[in-house]
C-alpha positions as a printed Julia matrix, in Angstrom:
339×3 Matrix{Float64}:
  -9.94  11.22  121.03
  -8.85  12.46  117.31
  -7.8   15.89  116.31
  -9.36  16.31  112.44
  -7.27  19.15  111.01
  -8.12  20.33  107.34
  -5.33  22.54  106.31
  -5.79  22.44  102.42
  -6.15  25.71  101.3
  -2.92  28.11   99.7
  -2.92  30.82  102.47
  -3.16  33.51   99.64
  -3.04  36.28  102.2
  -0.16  35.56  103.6
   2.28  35.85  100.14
   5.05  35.8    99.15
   5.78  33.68  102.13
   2.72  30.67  101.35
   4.13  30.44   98.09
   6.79  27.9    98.69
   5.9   26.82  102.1
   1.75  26.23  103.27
   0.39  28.65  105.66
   0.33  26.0   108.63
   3.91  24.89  108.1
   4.99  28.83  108.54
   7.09  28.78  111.86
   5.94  31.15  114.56
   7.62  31.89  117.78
   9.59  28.74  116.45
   7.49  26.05  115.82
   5.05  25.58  112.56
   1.52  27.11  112.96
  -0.05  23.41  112.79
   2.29  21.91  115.71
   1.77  25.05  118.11
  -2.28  24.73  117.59
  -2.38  20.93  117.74
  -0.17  20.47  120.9
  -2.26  23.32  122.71
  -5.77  21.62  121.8
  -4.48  18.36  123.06
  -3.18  20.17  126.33
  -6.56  21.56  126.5
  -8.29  18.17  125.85
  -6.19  16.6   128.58
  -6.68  13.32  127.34
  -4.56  10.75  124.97
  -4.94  11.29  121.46
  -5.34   8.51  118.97
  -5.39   9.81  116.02
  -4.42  13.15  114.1
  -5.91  13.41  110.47
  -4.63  15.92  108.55
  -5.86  17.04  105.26
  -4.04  18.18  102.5
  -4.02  19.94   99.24
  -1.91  19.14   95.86
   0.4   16.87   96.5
   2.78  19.3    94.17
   2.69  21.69   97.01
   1.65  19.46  100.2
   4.27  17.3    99.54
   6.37  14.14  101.16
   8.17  16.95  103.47
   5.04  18.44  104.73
   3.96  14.37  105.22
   6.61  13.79  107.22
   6.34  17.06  109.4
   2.97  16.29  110.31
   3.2   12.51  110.87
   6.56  13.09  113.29
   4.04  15.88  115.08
   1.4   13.42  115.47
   4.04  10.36  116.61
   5.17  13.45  119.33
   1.79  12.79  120.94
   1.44   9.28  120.61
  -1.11   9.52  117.96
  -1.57   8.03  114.79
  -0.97   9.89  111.53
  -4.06   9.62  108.66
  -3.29  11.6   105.69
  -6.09  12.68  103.17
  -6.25  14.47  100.16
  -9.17  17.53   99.6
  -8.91  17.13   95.35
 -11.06  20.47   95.22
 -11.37  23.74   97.56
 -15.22  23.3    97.77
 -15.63  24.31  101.69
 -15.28  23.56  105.17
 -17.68  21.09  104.76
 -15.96  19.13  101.75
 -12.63  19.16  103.8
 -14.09  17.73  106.82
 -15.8   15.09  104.44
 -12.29  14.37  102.85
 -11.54  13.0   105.8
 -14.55  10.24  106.08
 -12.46   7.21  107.28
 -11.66   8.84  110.16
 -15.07  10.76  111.42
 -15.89   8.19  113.91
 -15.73   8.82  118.02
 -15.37  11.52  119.7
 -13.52  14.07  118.17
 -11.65  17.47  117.48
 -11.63  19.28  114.06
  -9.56  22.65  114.1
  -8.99  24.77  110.9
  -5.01  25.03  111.09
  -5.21  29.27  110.55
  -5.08  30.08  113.92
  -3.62  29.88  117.39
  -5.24  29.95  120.78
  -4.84  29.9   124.82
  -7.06  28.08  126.62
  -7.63  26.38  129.92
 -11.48  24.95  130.3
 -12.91  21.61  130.58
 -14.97  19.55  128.12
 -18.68  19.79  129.22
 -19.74  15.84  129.35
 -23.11  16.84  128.74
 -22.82  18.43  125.75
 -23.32  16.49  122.17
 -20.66  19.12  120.69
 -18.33  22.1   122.07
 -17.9   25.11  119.25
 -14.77  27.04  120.67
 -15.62  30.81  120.73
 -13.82  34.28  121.67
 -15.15  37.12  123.17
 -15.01  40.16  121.28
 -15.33  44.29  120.97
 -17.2   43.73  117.17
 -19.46  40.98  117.15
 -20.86  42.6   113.92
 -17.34  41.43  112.35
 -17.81  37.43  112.99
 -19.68  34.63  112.69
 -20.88  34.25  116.3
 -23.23  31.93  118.5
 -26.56  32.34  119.98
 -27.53  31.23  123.19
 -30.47  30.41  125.18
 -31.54  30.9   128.82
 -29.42  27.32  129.47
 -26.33  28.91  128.0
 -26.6   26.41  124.97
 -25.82  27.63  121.54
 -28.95  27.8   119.63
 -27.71  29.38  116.56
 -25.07  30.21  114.1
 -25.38  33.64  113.14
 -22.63  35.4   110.72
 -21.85  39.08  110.88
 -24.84  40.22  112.7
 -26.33  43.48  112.01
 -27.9   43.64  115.5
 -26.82  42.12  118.66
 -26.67  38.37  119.07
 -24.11  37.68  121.24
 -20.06  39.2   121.82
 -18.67  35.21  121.36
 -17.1   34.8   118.31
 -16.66  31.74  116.35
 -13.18  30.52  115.78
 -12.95  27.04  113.97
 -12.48  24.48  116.42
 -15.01  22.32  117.28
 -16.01  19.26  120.0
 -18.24  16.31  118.52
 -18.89  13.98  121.36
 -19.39  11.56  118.28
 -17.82  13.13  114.92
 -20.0   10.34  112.85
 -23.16  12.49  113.32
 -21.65  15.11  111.55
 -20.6   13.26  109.14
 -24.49  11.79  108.44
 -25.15  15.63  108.27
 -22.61  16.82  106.02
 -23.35  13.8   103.5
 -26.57  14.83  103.46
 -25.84  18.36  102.96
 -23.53  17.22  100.02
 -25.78  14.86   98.46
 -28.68  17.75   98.05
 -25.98  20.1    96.65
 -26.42  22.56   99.81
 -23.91  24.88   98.93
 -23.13  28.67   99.99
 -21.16  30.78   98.9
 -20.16  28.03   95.83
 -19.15  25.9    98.47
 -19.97  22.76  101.33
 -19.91  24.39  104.8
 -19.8   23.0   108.13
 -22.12  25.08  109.4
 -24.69  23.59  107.37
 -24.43  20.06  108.74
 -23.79  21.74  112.58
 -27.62  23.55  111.64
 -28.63  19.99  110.98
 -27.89  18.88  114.1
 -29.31  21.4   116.02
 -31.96  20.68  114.24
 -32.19  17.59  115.65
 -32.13  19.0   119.46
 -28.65  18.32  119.71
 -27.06  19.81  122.81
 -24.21  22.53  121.75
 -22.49  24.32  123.96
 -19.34  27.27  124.39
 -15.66  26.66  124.96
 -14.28  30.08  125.91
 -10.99  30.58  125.25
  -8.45  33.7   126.8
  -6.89  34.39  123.61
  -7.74  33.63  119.68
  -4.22  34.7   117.64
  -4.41  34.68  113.69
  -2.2   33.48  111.24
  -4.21  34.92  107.6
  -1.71  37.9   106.61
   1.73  39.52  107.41
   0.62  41.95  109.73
  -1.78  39.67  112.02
   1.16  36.76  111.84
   3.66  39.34  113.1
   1.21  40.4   115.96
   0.61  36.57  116.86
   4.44  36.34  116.73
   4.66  38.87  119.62
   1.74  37.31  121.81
   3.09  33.62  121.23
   6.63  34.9   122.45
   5.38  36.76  125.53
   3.44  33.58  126.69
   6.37  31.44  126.12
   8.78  33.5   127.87
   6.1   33.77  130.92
   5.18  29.79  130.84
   9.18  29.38  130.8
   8.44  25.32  129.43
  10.49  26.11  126.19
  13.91  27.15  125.66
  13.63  30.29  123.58
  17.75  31.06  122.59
  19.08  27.99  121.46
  22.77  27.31  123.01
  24.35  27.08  119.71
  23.72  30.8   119.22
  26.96  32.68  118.26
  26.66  35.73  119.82
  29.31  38.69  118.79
  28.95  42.34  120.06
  25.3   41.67  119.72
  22.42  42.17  122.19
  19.07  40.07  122.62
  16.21  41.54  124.38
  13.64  39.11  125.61
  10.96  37.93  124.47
  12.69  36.32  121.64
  13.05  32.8   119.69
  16.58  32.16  118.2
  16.95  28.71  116.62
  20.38  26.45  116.09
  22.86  27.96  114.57
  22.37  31.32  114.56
  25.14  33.94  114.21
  24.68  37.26  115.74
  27.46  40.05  115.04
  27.22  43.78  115.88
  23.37  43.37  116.21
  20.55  44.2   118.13
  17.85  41.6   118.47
  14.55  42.05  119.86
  12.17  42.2   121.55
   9.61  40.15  120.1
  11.98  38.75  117.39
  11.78  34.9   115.92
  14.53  33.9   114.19
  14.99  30.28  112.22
  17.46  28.01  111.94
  20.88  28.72  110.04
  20.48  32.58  110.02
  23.17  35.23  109.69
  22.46  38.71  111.33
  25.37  41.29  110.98
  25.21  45.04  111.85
  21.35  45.5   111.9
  18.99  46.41  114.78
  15.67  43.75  114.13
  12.73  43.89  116.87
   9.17  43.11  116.21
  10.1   40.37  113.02
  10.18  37.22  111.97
  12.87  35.73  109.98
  12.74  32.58  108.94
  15.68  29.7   108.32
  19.01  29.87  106.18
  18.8   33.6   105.88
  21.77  36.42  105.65
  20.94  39.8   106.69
  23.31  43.02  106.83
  23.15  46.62  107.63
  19.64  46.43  108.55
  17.52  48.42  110.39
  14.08  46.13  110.59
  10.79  46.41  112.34
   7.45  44.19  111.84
   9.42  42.68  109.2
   8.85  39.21  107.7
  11.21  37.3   106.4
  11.2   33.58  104.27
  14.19  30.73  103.99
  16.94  31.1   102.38
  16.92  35.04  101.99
  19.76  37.88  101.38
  19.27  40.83  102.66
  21.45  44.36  102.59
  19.25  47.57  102.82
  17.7   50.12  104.84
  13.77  49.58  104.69
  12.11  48.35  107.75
   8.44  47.32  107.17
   9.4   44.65  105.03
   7.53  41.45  103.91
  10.44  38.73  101.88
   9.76  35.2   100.36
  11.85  32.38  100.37
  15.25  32.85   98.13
  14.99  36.09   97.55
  17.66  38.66   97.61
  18.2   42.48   97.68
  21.9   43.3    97.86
């Protein structure tokens, strides 16, 4: 099995804090968005992974660090690291296609935006799996179509009437990834473009097209990563269901803690130094940091950061930050400072 995960756009929603650092490298609940989603989709998949390709953006911004993050996360699982290069944001489509070395076999490909909980098995009779939510505004997503033998039929996007309440989230099964890529050559060879740019839906249409069999992968819960407010929300839900699953160790033993108070769920990394604080709940805090007199819950605070006299909440803070004030809804980048 291979895990194909494009991951070259800038995460423009998410600024200040994609400006130094890409969107899937972001830590939340104390791990980069791209490890937490590519360790739960191989603990979905249940079986060995070979290969992880990953693909990038500029090198001046995806560069030898964010190599050697993702090829250390792909040697975690006993896979192989491919890294490839999208020159050009032209599409889902043209991502996947970056990729073309590796599109052979069966197959994964997850957009790295996004984090899920799942537990479901692969149907074997299926040619391809499209991973889909439930949800209260179908009118709001792209979402599937199904027929009497609960096969997906169609790809419809933001419905004006009723299709269907399963929402489309960007991972996809392809019980052989090479007949997509047939598809999506063809699709880029006639210049198929929407929107100004190569989708994967297009070449997915093609194959149903073709009467190949699609069906649902439900999952229990589809947590986004686009801005501050939906990252801080994801933060929360990621800590509660690592606190309940109790397989990580949340509050790292190098933890200094003086006159200070944690209340769970909470991730504090190495090194952290606590004084006269209040911490939590639902608090992730990075490597290196420096909290002194300040009551923080509902935040994330990234690594190498100094923060006094603060009183913070759904706060988001970058690396390498200083920090002495009284606002609380407040969204930092890396090395910045208000003192």
């Amino acid at each position: 099995m291979k895990i194909i995960v494009p991951m070259a756009g800038r995460g423009s929603r998410l600024r200040p804090h994609s400006l130094t650092v890409p969107k899937p490298l972001i830590p939340v609940a104390g791990q980069p968005i791209v490890h937490r989603l590519v360790k739960d989709i191989a603990k979905v998949l249940k079986q060995p992974i070979e290969e992880i390709a990953f693909v990038l953006g500029d090198p001046a911004f995806f560069g030898d660090d964010v190599v050697t993050s993702l090829k250390q996360l792909a040697e975690s699982l006993g896979a192989k690291a491919s890294i490839y290069r999208q020159d050009q944001p032209l599409g889902t489509g043209h991502a996947i296609m970056s990729a073309e070395p590796s599109l052979s076999g069966p197959a994964v490909i997850a957009y790295a935006d996004t984090l899920i909980r799942a537990e479901f098995d692969l149907d074997p009779e299926a040619d391809s799996v499209i991973w889909t939510k439930r949800v209260a505004n179908p009118e709001a997503y792209g979402v599937v179509k199904l027929n009497d033998k609960q096969e997906i039929v169609e790809l419809v996007e933001k419905p004006d009437a009723f299709v269907s309440d399963q929402a489309v989230i960007g991972i996809y099964y392809f019980k052989d990834v090479a007949v997509l890529k047939s598809k999506l050559q063809g699709v880029l060879d006639e210049n198929v473009m929407n929107g100004g740019e190569y989708q994967i839906n297009d070449g997915i249409k093609r194959m149903m097209a073709d009467g190949r069999v699609f069906k649902t992968g439900t999952v229990d819960e589809w947590m986004d990563c686009g801005n501050k407010a939906v990252t801080l929300e994801t933060n929360t839900k990621m800590l509660g269901f690592l606190k309940s699953d109790g397989e990580e160790k949340l509050v790292d033993d190098s933890v200094v803690l003086e006159n200070s108070t944690i209340i769970e769920p909470c991730f504090i990394g190495q090194n952290v130094v606590l004084k006269n604080s209040t911490i939590g709940p639902n608090v992730s805090i990075g490597n290196g940091t420096t909290i002194e007199n300040s009551v923080v819950k509902n935040s994330l605070i990234q690594t190498q950061t100094t923060i006094k006299n603060a009183t913070l909440d759904q706060a988001m803070i970058g690396n390498h930050v200083k920090y002495n004030g009284e606002f609380t809804k407040i969204s930092i980048g890396d090395y910045s400072q208000m003192e």
